[in-house]
PyMOL commands that place a pseudoatom at each C-alpha (Angstrom):
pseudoatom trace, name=CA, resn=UNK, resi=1, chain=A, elem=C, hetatm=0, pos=[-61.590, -52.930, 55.505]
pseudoatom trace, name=CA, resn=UNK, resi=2, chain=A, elem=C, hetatm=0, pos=[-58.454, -50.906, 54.297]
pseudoatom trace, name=CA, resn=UNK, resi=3, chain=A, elem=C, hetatm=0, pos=[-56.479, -51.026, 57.270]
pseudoatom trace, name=CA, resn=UNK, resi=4, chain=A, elem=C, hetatm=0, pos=[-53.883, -52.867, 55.967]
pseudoatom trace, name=CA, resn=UNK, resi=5, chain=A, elem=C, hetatm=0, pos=[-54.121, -50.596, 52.788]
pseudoatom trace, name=CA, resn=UNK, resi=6, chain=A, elem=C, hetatm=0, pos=[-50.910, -49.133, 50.144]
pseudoatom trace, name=CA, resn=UNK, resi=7, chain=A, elem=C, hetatm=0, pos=[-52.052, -45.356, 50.373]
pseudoatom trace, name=CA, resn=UNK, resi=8, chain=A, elem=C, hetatm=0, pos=[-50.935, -43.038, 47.254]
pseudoatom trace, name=CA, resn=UNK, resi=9, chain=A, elem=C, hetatm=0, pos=[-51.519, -39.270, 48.130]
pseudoatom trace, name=CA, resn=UNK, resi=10, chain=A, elem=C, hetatm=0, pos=[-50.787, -36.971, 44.919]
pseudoatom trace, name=CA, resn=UNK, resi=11, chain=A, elem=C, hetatm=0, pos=[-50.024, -33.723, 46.331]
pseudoatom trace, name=CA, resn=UNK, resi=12, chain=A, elem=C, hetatm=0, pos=[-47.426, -33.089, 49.328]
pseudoatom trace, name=CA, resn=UNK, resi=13, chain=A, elem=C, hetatm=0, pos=[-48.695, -29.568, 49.933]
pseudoatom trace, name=CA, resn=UNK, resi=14, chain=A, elem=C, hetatm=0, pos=[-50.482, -28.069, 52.923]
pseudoatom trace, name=CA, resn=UNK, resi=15, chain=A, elem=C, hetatm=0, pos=[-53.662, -30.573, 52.366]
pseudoatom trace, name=CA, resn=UNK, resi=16, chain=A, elem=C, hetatm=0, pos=[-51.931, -33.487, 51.287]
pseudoatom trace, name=CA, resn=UNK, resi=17, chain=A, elem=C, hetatm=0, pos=[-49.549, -33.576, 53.945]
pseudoatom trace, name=CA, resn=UNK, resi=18, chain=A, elem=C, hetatm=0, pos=[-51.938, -33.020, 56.465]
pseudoatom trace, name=CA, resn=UNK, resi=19, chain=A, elem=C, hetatm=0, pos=[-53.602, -36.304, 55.329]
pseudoatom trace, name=CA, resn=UNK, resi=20, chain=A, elem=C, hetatm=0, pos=[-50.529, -38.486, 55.092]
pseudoatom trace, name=CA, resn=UNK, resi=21, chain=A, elem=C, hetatm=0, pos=[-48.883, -37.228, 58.437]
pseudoatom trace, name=CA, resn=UNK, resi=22, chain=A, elem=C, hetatm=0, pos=[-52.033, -38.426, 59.904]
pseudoatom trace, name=CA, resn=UNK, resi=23, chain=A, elem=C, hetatm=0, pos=[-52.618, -41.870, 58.219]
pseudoatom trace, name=CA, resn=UNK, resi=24, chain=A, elem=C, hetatm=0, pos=[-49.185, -42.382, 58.736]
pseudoatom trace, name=CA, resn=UNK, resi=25, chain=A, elem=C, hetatm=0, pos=[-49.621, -41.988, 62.366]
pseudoatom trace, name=CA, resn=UNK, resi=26, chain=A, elem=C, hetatm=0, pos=[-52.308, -44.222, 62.842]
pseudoatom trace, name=CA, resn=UNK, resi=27, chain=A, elem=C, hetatm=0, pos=[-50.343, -46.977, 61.219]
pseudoatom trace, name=CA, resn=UNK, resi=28, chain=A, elem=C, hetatm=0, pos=[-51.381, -46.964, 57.028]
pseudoatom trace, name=CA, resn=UNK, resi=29, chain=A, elem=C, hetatm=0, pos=[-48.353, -47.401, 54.555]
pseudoatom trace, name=CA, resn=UNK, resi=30, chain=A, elem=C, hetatm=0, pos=[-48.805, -44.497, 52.465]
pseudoatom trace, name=CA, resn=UNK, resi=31, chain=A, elem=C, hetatm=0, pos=[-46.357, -42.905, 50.080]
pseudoatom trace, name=CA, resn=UNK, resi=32, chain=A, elem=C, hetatm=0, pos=[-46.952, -39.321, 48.135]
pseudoatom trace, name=CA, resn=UNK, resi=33, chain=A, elem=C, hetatm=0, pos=[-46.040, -38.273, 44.611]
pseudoatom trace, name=CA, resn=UNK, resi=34, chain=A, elem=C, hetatm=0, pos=[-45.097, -34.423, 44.205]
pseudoatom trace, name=CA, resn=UNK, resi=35, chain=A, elem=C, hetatm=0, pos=[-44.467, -32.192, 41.208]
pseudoatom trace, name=CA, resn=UNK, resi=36, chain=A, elem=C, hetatm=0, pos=[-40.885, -30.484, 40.745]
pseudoatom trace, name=CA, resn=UNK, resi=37, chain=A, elem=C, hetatm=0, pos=[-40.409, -27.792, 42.134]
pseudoatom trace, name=CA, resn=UNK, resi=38, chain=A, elem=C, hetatm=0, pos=[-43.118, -28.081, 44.398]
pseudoatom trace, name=CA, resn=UNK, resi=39, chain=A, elem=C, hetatm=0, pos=[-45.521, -25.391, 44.674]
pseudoatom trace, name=CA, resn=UNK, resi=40, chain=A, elem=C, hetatm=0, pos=[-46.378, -25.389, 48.073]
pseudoatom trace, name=CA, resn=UNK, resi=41, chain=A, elem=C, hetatm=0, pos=[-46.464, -22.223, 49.980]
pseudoatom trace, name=CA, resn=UNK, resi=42, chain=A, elem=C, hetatm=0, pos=[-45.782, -22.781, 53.564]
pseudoatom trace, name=CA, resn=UNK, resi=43, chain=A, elem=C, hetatm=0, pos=[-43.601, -25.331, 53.495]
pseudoatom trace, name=CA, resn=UNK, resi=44, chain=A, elem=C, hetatm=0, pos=[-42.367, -26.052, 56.535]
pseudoatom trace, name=CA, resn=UNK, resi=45, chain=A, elem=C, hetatm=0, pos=[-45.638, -28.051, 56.998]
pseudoatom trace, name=CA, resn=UNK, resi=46, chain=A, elem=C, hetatm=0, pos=[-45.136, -29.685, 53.902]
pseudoatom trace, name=CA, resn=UNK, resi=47, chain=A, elem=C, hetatm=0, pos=[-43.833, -33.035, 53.056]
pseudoatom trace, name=CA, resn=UNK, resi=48, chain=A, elem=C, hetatm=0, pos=[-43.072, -31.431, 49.470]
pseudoatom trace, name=CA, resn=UNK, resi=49, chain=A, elem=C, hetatm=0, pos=[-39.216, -30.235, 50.447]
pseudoatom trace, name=CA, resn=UNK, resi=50, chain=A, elem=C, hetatm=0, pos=[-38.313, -34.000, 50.414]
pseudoatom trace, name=CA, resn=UNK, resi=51, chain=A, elem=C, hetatm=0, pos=[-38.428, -33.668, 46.025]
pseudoatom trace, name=CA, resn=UNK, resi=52, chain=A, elem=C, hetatm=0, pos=[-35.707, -30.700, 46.814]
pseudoatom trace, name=CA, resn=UNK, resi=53, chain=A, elem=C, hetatm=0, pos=[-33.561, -31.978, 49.639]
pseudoatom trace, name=CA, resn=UNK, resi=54, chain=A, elem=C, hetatm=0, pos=[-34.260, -35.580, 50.470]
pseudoatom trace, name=CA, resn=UNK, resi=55, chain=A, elem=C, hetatm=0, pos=[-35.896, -35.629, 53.530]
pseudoatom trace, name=CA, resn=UNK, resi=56, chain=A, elem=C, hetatm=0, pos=[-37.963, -33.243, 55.533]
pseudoatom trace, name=CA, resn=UNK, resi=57, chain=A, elem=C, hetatm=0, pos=[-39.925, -33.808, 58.424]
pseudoatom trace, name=CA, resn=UNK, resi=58, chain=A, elem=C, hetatm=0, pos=[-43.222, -32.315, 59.809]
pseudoatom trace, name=CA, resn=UNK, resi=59, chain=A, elem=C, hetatm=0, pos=[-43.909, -32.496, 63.455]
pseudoatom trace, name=CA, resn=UNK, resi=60, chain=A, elem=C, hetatm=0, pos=[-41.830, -35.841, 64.100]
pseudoatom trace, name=CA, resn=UNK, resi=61, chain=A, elem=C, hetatm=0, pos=[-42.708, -37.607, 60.720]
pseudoatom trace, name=CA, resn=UNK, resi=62, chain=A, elem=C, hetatm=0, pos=[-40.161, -38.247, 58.143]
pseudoatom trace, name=CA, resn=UNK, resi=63, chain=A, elem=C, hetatm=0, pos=[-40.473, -37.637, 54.366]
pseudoatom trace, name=CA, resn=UNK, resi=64, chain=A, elem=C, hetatm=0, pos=[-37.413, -39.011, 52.521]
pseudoatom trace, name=CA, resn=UNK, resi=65, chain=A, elem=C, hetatm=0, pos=[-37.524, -38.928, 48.313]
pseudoatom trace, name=CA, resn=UNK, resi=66, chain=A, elem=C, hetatm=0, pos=[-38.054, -42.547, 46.941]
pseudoatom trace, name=CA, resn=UNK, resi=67, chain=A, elem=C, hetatm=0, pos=[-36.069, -43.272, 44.365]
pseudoatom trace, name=CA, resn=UNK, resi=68, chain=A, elem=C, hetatm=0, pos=[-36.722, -45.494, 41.411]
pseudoatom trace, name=CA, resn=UNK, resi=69, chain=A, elem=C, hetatm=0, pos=[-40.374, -45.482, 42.310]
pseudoatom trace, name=CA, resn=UNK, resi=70, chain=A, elem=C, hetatm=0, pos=[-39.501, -48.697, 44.860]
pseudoatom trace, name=CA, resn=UNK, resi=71, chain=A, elem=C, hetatm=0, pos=[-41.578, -48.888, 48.060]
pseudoatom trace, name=CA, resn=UNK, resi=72, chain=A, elem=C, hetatm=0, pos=[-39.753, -50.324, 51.373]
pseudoatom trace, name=CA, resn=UNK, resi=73, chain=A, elem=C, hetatm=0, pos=[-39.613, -53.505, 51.988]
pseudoatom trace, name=CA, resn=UNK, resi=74, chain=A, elem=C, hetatm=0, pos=[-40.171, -53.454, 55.656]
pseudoatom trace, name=CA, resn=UNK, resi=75, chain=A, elem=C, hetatm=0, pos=[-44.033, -54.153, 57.084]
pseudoatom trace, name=CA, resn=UNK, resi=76, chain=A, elem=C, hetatm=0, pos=[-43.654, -50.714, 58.879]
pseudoatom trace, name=CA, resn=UNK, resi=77, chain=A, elem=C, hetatm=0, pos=[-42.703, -47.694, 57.051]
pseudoatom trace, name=CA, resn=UNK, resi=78, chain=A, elem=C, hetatm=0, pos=[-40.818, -45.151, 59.502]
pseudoatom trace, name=CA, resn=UNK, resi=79, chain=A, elem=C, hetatm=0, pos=[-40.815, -42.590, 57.002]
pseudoatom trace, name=CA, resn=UNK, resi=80, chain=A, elem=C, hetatm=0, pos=[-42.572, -41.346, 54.096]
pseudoatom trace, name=CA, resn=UNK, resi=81, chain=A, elem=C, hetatm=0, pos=[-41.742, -41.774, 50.498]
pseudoatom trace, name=CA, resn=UNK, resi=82, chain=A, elem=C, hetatm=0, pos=[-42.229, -39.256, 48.013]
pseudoatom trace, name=CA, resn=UNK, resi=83, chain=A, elem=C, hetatm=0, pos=[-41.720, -39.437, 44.689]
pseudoatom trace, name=CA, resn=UNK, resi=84, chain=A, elem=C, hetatm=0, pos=[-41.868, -37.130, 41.701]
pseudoatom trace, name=CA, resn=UNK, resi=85, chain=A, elem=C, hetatm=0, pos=[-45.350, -37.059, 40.573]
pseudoatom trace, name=CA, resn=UNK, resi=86, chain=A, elem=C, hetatm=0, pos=[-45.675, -39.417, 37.860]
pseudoatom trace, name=CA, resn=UNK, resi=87, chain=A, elem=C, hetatm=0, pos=[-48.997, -41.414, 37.122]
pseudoatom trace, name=CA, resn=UNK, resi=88, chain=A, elem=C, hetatm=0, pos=[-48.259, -43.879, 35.279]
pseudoatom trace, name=CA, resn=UNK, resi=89, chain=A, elem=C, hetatm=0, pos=[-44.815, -45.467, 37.158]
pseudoatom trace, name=CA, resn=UNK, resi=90, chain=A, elem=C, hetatm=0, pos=[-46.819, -44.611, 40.373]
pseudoatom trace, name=CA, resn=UNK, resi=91, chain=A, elem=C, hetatm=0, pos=[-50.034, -46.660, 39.407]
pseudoatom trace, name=CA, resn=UNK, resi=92, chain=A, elem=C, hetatm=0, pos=[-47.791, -49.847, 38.814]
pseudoatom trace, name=CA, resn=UNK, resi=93, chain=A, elem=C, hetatm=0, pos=[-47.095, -50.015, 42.278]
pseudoatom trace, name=CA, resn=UNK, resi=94, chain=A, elem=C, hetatm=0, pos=[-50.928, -50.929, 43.180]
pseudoatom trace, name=CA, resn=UNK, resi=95, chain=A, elem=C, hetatm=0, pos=[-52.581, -48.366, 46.017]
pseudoatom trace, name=CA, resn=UNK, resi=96, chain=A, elem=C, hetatm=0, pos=[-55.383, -49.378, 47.202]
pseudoatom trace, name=CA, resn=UNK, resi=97, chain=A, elem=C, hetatm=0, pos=[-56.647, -46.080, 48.053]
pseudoatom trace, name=CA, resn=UNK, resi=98, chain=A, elem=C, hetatm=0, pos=[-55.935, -42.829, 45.913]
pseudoatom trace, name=CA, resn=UNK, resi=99, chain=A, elem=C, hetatm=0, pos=[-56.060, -39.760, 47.517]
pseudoatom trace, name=CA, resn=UNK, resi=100, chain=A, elem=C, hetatm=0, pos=[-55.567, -36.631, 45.185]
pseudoatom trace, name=CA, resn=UNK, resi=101, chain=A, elem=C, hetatm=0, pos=[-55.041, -33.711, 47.488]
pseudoatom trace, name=CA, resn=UNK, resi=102, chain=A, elem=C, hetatm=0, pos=[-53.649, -31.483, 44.530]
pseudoatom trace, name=CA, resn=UNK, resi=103, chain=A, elem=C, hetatm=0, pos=[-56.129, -28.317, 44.681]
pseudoatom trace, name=CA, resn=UNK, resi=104, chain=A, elem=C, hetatm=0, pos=[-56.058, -27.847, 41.006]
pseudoatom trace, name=CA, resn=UNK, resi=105, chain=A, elem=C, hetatm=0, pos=[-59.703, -27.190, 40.614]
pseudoatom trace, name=CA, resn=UNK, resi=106, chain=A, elem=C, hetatm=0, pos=[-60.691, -28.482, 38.012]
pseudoatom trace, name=CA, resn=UNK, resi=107, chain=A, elem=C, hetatm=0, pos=[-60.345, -32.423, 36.704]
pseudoatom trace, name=CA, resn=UNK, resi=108, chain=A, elem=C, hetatm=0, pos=[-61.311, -33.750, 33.445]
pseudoatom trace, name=CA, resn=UNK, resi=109, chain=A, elem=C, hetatm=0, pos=[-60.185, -37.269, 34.121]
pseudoatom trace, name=CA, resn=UNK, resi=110, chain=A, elem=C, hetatm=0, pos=[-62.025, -40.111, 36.023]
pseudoatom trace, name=CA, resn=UNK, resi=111, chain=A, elem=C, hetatm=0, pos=[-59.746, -41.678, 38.283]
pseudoatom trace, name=CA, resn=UNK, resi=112, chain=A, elem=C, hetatm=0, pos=[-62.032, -44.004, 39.397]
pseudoatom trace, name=CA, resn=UNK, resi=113, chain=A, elem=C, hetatm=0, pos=[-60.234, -46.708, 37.781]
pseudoatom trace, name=CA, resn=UNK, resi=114, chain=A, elem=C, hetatm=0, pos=[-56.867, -46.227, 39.601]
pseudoatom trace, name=CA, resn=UNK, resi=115, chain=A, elem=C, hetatm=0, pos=[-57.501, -47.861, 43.096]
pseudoatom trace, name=CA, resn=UNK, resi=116, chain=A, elem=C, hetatm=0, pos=[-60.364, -49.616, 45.218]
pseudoatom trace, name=CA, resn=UNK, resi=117, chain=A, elem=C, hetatm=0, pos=[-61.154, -46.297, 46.735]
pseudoatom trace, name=CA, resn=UNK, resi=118, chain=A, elem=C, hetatm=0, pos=[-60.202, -42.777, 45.355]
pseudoatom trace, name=CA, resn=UNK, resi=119, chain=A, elem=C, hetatm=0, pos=[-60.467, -39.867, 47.523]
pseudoatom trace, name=CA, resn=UNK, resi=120, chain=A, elem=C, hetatm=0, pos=[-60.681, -36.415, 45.794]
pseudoatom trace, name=CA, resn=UNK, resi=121, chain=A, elem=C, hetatm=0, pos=[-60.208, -33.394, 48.358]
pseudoatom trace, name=CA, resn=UNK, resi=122, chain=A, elem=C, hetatm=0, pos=[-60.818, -29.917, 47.288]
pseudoatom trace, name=CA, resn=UNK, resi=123, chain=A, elem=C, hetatm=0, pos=[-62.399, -28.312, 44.403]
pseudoatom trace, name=CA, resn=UNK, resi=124, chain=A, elem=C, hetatm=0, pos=[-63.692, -30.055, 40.852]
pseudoatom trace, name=CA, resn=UNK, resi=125, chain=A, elem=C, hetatm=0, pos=[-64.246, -33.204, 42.520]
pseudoatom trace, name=CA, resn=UNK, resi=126, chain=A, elem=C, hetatm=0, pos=[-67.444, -35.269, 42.072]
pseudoatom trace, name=CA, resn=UNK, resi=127, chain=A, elem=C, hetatm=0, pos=[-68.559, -38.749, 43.166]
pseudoatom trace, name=CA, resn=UNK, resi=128, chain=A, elem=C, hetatm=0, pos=[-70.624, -39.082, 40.063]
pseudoatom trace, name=CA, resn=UNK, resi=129, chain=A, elem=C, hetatm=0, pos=[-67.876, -37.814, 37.741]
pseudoatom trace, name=CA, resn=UNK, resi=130, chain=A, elem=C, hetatm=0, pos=[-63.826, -38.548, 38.814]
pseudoatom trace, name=CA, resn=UNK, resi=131, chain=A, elem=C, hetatm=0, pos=[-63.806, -40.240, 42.471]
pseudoatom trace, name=CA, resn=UNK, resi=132, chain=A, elem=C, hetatm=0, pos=[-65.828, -41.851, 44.856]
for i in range(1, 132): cmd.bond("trace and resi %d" % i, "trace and resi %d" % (i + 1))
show_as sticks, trace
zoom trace
């Protein structure tokens, strides 16, 4: 049903890269969105470098910083884009799935509303309250 899916992961930290070096993988076009400077602890298995220097990459997958919030045109993505975290240019490009792998624990907002399916991972989630 979402194979052919546009994947937004908010979050390039431990969890959230995790998550997009896998979907990528198996073939989804997904794309993150990080804060500046990243907060990410271990980053060398982070995608969240590419805000600082440009690219990174994580056991053979390439994150490169997107610029002016523009996907790639191609049908496959050999890299990553991240961009700096920023909902509303972000939610003009149209995911169909919303995964928010931020750790913040807790959320106030329902994001529900953003994409056909929204993932939340970690703490202050609830299916009944902000995701599905």
């Amino acid at each position: 049903m979402f194979a052919k899916s546009l994947v937004w992961i908010r979050g390039a930290g431990e969890l959230g890269s995790g998550v997009a070096h896998l979907l990528h993988r198996v073939g989804f076009s997904v794309f993150m969105s990080e804060i500046s400077p990243p907060l990410a602890i271990r980053r060398p298995v982070t995608f969240s470098d590419a805000i600082i220097y440009g690219t990174t990459e994580v056991d053979g997958v390439i994150a490169k910083r997107g610029n002016d919030f523009e996907l790639p045109q191609t049908t496959s993505w050999g890299y990553i884009p991240v961009f700096e975290d920023n909902p509303d240019r972000i939610r003009s490009l149209s995911p169909s799935i919303f995964v928010d792998a931020r750790m913040i624990k807790h959320y106030e907002k329902d994001y529900r509303p953003w994409a056909d399916l929204v993932i939340g991972l970690g703490p202050g989630f609830s299916a009944h309250d902000n995701c599905h």
